[in-house]
N, C-alpha and C positions, 0 to 999 in steps of 0.2 A: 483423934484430931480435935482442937481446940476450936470452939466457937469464934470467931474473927468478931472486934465491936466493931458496933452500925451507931450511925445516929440519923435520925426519922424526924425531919419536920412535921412540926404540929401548927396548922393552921388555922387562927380561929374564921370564922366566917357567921354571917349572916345569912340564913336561907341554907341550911348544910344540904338539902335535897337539892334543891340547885346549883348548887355548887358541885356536889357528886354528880351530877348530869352534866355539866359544863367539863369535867376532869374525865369521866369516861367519852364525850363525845370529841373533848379537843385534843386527847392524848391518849385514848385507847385504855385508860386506865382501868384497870380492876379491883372490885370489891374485896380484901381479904376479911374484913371484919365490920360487922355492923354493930349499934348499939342507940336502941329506939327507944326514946321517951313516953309519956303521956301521950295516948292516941296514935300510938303509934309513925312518930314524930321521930326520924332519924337525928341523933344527938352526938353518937361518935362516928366515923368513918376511917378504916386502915385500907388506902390505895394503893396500888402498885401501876408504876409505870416502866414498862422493859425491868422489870423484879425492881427496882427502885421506889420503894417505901416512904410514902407520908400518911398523916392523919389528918383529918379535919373534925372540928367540934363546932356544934351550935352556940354563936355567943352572942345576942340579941343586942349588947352592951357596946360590942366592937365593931366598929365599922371602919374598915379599912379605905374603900369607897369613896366615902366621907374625908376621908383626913388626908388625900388623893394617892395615897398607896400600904400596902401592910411595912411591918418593921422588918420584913426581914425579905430579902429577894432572893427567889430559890435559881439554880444551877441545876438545869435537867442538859443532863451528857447522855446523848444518844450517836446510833450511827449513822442515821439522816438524819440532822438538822433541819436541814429545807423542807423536807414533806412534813416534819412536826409541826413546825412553821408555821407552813400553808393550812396545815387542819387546823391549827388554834385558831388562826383569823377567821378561819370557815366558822368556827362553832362559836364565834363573838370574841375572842377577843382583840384588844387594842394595839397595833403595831407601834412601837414603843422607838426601837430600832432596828429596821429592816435586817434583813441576814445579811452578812459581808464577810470576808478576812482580816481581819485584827489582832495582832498580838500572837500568832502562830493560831489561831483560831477560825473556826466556821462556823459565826455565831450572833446571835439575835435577838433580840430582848422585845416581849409582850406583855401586857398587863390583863389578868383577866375579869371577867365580869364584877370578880369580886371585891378587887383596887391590889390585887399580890402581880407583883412583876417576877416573869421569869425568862431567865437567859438561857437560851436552848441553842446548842450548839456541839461542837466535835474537835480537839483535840487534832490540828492537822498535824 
């Protein structure tokens, strides 16, 4: 059997340790891959959220924050919507657009601490 392609958002961020803290406590996220700079300064990050794969990197330069959101808005399809929902706002972030039905949708859109909005929702 053939390997299936993937493609892995790569998000830069400011503060990649809290950012990694903010992603495993709003999403249950898991570590697959670390990669620590000077002092032992987290610089890469490979997450998984329900096996759904992004990275984060340390980039002092970029502030998404600042420019009042990132370039690019992620789509996390899960099978609760709502309870993901409810734990991102738990863990800070910013209710963007509450969860509803839309478009054959169960779905909601947050921005988190770090200015990336993501729409988390289900496929009705």
């Amino acid at each position: 059997m053939s390997a299936q392609a993937r493609i892995a958002p790569w998000l830069l961020v400011r503060h990649a340790e809290e950012a990694a803290a903010f992603y495993k406590a709003a999403f249950h996220a898991v570590e697959l891959h670390r990669l620590e700079g000077d002092g032992s300064k987290l610089e890469l990050a490979q997450l998984a959220v329900q096996g759904a794969e992004f990275w984060i990197q340390e980039d002092a330069e970029f502030d998404p924050a600042a420019a009042g959101r990132g370039l690019a808005r992620m789509i996390l399809t899960v099978e609760d919507p709502d309870s993901l929902f409810d734990q991102a706002v738990a863990a800070g972030a910013v209710v963007i657009v509450p969860m509803e039905e839309a478009h054959g949708w169960r779905v909601g859109r947050i921005a988190d601490p770090l200015g990336h909005h993501w729409e988390i929702g289900k496929q009705l």
